[in-house]
N, C-alpha and C positions, 0 to 999 in steps of 0.2 A: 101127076108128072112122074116122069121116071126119073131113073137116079142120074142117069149118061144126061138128061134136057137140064138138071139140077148144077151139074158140076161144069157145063155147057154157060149156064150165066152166073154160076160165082167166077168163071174165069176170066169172064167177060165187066165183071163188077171189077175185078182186081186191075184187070187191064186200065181200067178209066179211072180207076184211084190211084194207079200208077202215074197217068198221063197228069191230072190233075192235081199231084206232087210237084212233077215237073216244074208244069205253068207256076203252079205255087214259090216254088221255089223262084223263078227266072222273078215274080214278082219281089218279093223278097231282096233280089240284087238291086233291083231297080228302086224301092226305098231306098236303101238305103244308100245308093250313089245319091239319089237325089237328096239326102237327106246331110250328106258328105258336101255337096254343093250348096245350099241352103246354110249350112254353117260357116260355111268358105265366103260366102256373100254377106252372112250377119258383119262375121271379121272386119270385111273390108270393108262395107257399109261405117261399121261404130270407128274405123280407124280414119274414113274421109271423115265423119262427120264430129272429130276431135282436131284433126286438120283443119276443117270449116272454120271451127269457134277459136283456134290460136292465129288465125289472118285476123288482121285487120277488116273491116268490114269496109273501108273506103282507103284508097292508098291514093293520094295527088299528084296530078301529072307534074312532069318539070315547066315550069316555066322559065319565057326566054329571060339569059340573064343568070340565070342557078344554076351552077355544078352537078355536074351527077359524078355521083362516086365512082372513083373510078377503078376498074377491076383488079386483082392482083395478077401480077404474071402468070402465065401457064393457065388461065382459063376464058373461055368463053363463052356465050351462051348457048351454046350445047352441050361443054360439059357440067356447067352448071345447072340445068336442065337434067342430066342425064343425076348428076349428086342429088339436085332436090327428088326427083324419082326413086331413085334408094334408099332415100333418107326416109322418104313415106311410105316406105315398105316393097316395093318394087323391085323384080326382077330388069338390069339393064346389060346382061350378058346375051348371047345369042343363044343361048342352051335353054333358055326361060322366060324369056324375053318378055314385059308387062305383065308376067304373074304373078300373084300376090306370094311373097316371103312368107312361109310361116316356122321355119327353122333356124331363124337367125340369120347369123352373115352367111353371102354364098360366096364362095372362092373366087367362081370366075367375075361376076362382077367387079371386089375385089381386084381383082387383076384387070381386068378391061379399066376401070377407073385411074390405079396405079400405071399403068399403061400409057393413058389418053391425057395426065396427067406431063408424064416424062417427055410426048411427041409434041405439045405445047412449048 
């Protein structure tokens, strides 16, 4: 072989170790997003299933005749609804709307609750 066919497929080597960086690489992201959402789902996974075990496991319906408690002012069942959703971790502003909290309080929620709260 001569030395021009020699340097001809070491460029040709570098080119495909280049390309195959790349790919490498693009895999790489993709772990690790998936690996970002996998922990994102344990979270939420071990946070229902701590929810699960503080309910009750059988709750009785009213029967005719018995009181049902009755709600305090300023709420409903939607915004009650919309509290126990925060309360178990949940986004119920519009900027994040059903995704999982994992930075503590979020403002707008906060405010949408404070809000939903005062038009009651």
């Amino acid at each position: 072989m001569d030395k021009q066919a020699i340097f001809k497929r070491v460029a040709q080597v570098e080119e495909q170790i280049g390309e195959l960086y790349k790919e490498l690489g693009g895999l790489k992201e993709q772990i690790i997003a998936l690996m970002e959402e996998n922990t994102r789902l344990e979270m939420e996974n071990q946070r229902l299933r701590e929810l699960h075990e503080q309910e009750p496991s059988f709750v009785p319906e009213n029967r005719e005749g018995e009181k049902t408690p009755s709600e305090p002012k300023g709420s409903g069942k939607g915004y009650n609804n919309l509290t126990k959703l925060y309360e178990e971790g949940f986004h119920i502003c519009n900027v994040h709307y059903g995704r999982l909290r994992t930075e503590g309080d979020c403002l707008f929620c906060l405010a949408f609750l404070n809000k939903t709260s005062k038009d009651q």
